[in-house]
C-alpha positions in Angstrom: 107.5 139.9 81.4 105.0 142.3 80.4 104.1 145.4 82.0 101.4 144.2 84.2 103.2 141.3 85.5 106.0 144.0 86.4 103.9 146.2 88.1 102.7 143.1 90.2 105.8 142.3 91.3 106.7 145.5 92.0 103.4 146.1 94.1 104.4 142.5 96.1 108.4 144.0 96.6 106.4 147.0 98.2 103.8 145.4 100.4 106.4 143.0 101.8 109.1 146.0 102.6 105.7 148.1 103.8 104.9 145.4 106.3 108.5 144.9 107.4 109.0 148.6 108.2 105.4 147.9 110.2 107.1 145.6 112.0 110.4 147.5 112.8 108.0 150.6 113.6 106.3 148.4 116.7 109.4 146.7 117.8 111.1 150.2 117.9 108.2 151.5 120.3 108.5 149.0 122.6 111.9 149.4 123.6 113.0 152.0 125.8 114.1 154.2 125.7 112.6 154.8 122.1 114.8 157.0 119.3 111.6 159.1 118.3 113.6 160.6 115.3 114.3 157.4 113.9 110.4 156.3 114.1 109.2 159.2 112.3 111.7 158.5 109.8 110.2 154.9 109.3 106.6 155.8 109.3 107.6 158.8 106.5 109.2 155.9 104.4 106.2 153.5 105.3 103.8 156.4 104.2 106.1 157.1 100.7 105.6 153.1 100.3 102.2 153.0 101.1 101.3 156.2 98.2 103.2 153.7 95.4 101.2 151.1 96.6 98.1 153.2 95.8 99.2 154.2 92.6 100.3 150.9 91.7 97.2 149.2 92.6 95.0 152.3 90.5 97.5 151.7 87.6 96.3 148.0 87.8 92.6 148.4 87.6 91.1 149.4 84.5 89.2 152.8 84.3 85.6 152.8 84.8 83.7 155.2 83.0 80.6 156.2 85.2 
């Protein structure tokens, strides 16, 4: 596997945990009572997911000299 297939498969692994800790986010909000420490705690892991993502996806795409 070369590099770019890993980092595609890495990117995949983090979407699909990204989305899952979406999901855990809005069913955690809905119940009540809510434990507002432990959202928080998601939605700082979803944004340290989401910032690999980005770099990720800019690793991915070729630079573009303007």
């Amino acid at each position: 596997m070369d590099e770019t297939e890993a980092l595609k498969k890495k990117l995949s692994e983090l979407k699909k945990e990204h989305r899952r800790l979406d999901g855990k986010i809005a069913r955690l909000a809905d119940a009540r009572p809510f434990n507002q420490l432990e959202i928080q705690r998601l939605k700082k892991r979803k944004l340290v997911l989401k910032d690999r993502i980005i770099k990720i996806e800019n690793d991915l795409l070729p630079d573009i000299i303007a």
